[in-house]
N, C-alpha and C positions, 0 to 999 in steps of 0.2 A: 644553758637554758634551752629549751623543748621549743621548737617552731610554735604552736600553738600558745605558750604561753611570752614567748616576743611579742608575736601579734594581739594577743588583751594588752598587754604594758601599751604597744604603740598605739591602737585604737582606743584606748582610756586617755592619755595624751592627747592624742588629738579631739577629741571631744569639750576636754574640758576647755583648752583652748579656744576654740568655736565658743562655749557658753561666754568667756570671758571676755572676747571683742564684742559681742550683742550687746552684754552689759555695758560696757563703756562706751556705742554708738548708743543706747538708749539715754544715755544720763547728758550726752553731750550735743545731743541734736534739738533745735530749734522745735517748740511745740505749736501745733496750727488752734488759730480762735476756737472755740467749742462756742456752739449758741445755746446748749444746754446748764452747763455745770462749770463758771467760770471758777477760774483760781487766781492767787495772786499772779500769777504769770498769762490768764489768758481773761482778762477784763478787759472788754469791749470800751476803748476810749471816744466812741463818738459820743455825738449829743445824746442829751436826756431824751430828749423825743423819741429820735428813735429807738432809745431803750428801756423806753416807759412801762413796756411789758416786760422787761427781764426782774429777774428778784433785785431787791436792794442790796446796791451790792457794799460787799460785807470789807470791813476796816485790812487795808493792806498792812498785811504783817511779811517781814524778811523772814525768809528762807534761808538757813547758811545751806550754800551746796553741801558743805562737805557732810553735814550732817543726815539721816535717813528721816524726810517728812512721817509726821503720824500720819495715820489713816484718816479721811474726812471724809463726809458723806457727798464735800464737792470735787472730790479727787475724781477725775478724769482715768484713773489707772492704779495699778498697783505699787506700791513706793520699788524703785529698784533692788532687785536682791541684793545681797551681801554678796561682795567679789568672791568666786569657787578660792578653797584652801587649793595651795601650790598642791600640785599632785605628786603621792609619796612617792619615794624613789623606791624602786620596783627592790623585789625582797632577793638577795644573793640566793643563788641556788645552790646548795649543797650540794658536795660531791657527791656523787652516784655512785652507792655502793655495789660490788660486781656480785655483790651474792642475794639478790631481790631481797634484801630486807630492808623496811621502813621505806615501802612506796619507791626505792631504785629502781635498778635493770636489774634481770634474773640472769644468770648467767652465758645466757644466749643473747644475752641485749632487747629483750623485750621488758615493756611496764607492767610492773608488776605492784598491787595495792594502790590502787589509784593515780599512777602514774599519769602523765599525757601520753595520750595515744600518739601516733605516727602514721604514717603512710595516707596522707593528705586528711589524716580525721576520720579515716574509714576505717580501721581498726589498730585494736591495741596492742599492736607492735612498735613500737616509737622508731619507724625507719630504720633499725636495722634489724633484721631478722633471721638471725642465725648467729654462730658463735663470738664471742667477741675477738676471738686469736683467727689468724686469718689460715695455719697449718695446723695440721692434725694426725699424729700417727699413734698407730696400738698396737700390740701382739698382744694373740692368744693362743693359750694353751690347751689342747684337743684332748679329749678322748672320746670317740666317734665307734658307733656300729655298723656294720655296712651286710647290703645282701651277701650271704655266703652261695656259694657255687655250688652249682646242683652239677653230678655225674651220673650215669648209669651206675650198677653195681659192676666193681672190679678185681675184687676176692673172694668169693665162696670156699667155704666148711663145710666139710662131712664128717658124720660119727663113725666109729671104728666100724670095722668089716664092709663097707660100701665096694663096690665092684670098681676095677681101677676107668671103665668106661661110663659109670656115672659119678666119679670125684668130682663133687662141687659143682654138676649139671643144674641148670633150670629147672625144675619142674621135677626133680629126683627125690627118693624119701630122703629125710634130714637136712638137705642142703640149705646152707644160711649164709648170709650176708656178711662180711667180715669188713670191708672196706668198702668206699662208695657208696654212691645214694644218699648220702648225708651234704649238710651244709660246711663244706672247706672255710676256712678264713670268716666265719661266722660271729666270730666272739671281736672284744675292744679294741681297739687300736690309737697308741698316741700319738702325736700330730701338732700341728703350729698353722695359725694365721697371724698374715700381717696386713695392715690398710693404711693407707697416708692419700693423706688428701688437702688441698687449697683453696680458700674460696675466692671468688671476684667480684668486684664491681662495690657502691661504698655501701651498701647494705648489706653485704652477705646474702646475695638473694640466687644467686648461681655459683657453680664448682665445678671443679673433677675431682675423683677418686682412686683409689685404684688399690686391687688387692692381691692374695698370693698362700696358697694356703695345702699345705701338702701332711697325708696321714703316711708315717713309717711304711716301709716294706716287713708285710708279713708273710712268717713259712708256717705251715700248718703239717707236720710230717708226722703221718702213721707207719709203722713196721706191724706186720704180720707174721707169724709163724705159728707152726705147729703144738698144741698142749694135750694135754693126755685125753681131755673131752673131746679136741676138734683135734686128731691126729691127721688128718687129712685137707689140706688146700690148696685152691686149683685157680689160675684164671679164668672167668668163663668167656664164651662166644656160643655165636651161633652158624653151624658152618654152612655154607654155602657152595659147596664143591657139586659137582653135579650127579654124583653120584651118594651125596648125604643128601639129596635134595628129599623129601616127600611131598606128594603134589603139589610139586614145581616150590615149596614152601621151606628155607631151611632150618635144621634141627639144633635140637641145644648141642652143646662139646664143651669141653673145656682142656683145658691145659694144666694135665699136675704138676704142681711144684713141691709136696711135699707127699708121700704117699711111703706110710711102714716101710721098710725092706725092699725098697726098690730106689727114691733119690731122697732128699731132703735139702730144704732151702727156706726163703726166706721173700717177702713179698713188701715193698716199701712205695709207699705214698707219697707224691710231697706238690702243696700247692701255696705258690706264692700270692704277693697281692700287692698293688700300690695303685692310688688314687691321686691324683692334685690337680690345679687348676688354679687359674687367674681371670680376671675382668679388670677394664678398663670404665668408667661409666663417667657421664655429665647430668649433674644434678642441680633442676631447679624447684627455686622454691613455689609450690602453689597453694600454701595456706601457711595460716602463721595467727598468736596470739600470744597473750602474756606470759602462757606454761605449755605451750609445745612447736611444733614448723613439721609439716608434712610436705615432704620432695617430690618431686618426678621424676624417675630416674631412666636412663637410657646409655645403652654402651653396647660394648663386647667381651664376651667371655670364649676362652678355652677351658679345655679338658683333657684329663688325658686317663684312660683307666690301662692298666696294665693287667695281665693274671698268668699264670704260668702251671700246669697240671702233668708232673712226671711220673708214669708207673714202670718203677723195675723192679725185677726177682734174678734170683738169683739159685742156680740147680744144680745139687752134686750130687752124683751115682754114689751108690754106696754097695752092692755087690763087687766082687771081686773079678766076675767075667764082665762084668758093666750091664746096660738094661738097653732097655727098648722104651720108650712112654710114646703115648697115641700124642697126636698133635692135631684134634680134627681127624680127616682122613689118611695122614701123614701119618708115618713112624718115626721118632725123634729115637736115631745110636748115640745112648750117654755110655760109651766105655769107662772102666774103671777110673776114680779121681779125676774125672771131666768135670769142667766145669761150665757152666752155661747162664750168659747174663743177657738179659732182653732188657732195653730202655725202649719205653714210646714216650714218646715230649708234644704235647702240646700248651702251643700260648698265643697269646691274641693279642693285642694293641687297638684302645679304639682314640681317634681323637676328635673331640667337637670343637669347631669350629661355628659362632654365632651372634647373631645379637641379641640384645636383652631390653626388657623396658620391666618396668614397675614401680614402685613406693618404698622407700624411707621417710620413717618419722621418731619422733621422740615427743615423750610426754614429762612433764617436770612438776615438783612438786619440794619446794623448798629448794636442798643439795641432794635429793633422791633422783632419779629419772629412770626412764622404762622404753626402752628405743625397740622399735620391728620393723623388718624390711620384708616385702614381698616381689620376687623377679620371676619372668619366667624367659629363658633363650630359646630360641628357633634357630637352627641351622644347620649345617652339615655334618658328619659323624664319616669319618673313614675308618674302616674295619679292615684289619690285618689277620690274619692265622698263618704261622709255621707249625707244621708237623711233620717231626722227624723221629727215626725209629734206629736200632741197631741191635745186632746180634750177635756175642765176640762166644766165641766156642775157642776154651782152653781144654787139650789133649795132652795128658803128659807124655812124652816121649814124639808128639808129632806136632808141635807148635800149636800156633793158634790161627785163625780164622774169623771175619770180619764181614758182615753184609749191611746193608742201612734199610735192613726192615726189623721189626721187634716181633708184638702178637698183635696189636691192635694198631700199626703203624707198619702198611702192605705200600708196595707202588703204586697201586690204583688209590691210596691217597696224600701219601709222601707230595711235601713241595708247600707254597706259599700260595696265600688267597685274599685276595682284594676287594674292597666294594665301598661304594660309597651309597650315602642312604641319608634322607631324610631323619632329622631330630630332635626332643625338645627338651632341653632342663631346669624345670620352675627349681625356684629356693624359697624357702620360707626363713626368718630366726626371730628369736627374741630374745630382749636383755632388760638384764636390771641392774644399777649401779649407785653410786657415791661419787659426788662430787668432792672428793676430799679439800681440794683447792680451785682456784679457777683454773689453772692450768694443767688439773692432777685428774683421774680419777679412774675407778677401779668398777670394774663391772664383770659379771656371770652371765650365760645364754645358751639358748639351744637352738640345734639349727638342725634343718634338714633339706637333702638336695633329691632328688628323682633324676632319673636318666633313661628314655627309653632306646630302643632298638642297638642293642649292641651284642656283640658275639662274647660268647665267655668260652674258656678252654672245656670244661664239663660239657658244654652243649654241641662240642666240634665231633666228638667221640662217635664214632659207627663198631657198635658189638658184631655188626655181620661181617663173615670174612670166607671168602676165598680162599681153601689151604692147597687149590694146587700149585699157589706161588708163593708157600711157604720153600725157603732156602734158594736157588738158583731154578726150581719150578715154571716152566713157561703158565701162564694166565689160561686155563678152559673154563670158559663159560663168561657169569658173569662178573664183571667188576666191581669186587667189595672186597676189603671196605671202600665208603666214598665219604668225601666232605659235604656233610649236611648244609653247614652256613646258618645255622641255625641264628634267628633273634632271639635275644630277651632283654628284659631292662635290668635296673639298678639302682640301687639306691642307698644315701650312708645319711646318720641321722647320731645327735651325740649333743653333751653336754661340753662347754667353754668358760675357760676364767682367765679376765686378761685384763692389761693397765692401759689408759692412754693419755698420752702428753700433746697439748695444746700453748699456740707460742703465736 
């Protein structure tokens, strides 16, 4: 039985009570003279004299108490009522069924169809307000989009006959884009979330939660090589030596890797990717009715973004005396059956660190329901970059040879880089589900997360370079390439389908 309806049962009790003692002092208490309207009971026994003015009084007839006098026009009052019927005994209250129908609780323990209200009468939550299990955990199942990585261009084409000094230059007739500049790790990726959580206190009116939710690592790998259209390609740059300089400004170059009758090779891309993250949050309740409860939420959340952006080639002489290829201002000796491999690697790590505040709610509607959350995090973001480079030259007949620079990976940027920085992560989602059981049910959503100020491998990249410290070369002039540090945001966005069990 519902506090409200104790209190009618016990307040109808007691009233009728109260009516039922008035009535039995009325009928048993002593009535005073009347000088108006005597009755058998209140006739004035003095002398005539003195009561020569009252009417003639009228033949004493017996009264049985027990019985209810009629009405007389010398009645002094109204005959006593009839003693109140015992008061009925208050009606059993039916179990309350757990799936709101016929006026129960709805599955979150609110009234639903006319139920009695709760929470002192103030609204139609009947005191507890929120699920009726007091644990809750889900998994779901991802597949999420996310920003793909922006590069400079890192392969250039040319059409036959190109001069071997403008192969896949900048600004050169024919010269086209073969790799980079596109969005890396750009397309789906699958993925899992998990959330578990308990409520406290004997309403269900506050919590914790907590969740955990990681998208696969993805590789994105292009290979380039040469075809009968684009017989020619090059890595490009722009070189920076001082004596490529035009005022003081430097000039495009490139580096061939595949060029007719002089080497042939092969140019390979590969950009990885991984996202995840956790929050811890305390959720209370600040509204509530018979088909929904809207939280306050507040916690901490991590982050962690990963990305990894490796470009190598690979060069083989193919004359018989071996070749010579420009390198920038450099001459690159490929002797016969040499082989020449350059990797440059870069990769970042960013992690947030924060806290969070926003909204959870759910809206209900039978065993359907439609739940949205809105968060945003403030806090820190530490920003990582390693970039490293190498250069492994195989000679046949005179071994081989090792440095740790590539083409786009010099000592003026080689090494690791640090930073911390200001940052903020709103989330937004939505879901629609099936209460299949009280304890069951099954639900779809989409969500989406923001991330700003983070460093990505594509944005770390410096095209200008320095070739007089190409090989064991001392440094003139100036230092390039250098680490940019470059910001940018992020952001992954995706559709979900997943069960949750309630106990």
């Amino acid at each position: 039985m519902s506090r409200k309806k104790l209190c009618t049962v016990v307040a109808g009790w007691l009233a009728a009570t109260s009516v039922g003692v008035a009535q039995s002092r009325q009928v048993t208490t002593p009535k005073a003279l009347s000088p108006y309207y005597p009755t058998a009971s209140t006739v004035d026994r003095r002398g005539s004299e003195e009561a020569s003015d009252m009417p003639p009084e009228m033949p004493s007839m017996p009264v049985p108490r027990a019985s209810v006098p009629a009405r007389s026009m010398y009645m002094t009052q109204a005959p006593p009522a009839p003693p109140p019927p015992a008061p009925a005994a208050a009606a059993a209250v039916p179990a309350v069924p757990m799936n709101g129908v016929n006026g129960g609780y709805g599955p979150h323990g609110c009234a639903t169809n006319g139920a009695a209200s709760g929470n002192n009468g103030s609204a139609p939550c009947a005191g507890q307000c929120g699920p009726d299990e007091r644990l809750w955990a889900s998994v779901e199942f991802l597949e999420w989009w996310t920003q793909g990585m922006h590069s400079p261009p890192l392969v250039t084409g040319s059409p036959p006959g190109t001069p071997l000094l403008s192969a896949g230059v900048f600004g050169a007739a024919g010269t086209s884009v073969l790799a980079g500049k596109d969005n890396f790790n750009s397309d789906n990726a699958p993925g899992f979330r998990v959330r578990t959580g308990f409520w406290l206190g004997d309403n269900n009116a506050y919590g914790f939660e907590g969740s955990y939710f990681f998208l696969g690592r993805r590789s994105d790998d292009h290979t380039v090589f040469a075809t009968s259209l684009v017989p020619i390609i090059a890595r490009p740059f722009f070189d920076a030596a001082p004596t490529a300089l035009v005022n003081g400004a430097p000039t495009p170059s490139s580096l061939a890797i595949t060029y007719p009758g002089l080497v042939s090779g092969i140019v390979t891309t590969s950009a990885t990717n991984e996202f995840y993250g956790a929050d811890v949050n305390f959720r209370k309740n600040c509204d509530c009715s018979d088909n929904h409860r809207i939280d306050f939420v507040a916690g901490y959340r991590y982050a962690r973004l990963k990305d990894t952006l490796q470009i190598t080639d690979n060069i083989t002489s193919i004359p018989l005396a071996g070749a010579t290829i420009p390198f920038g201002t450099q001459l690159v000796s490929v002797p016969f059956g040499t082989n020449l491999f350059h990797s440059d690697r870069f990769e970042t790590r960013d992690d947030f660190n924060g806290g969070q505040v926003g909204f959870a709610g759910e809206w209900r509607s039978g065993r359907w329901f439609v739940g949205g959350r809105s968060l945003i995090a403030v806090g820190n973001v530490h920003k990582e970059a390693v970039i490293t480079g190498s250069t492994l030259a195989a000679i046949p007949g005179a071994g081989a040879g090792q440095n740790n620079s590539g083409v786009l990976v010099q000592p003026t940027n080689y090494g690791s880089y640090r930073k911390n920085d200001f940052a903020y992560v709103p989330e937004g989602s939505v879901t629609v589900g099936l209460n299949v059981t009280d304890g069951f049910r099954i639900f779809a959503g989409y969500t989406f997360i923001y991330w700003s100020n983070v460093w990505r491998p594509g944005d770390q990249i410096d095209l200008t370079i320095n070739t007089t410290q190409i090989g064991t070369g001392p440094l003139v002039g100036v230092p390039r390439p250098q680490f940019p540090g470059k910001d940018t945001d992020f952001w992954a966005q995706g559709v979900s389908a997943g069960l949750e069990l309630r106990y």
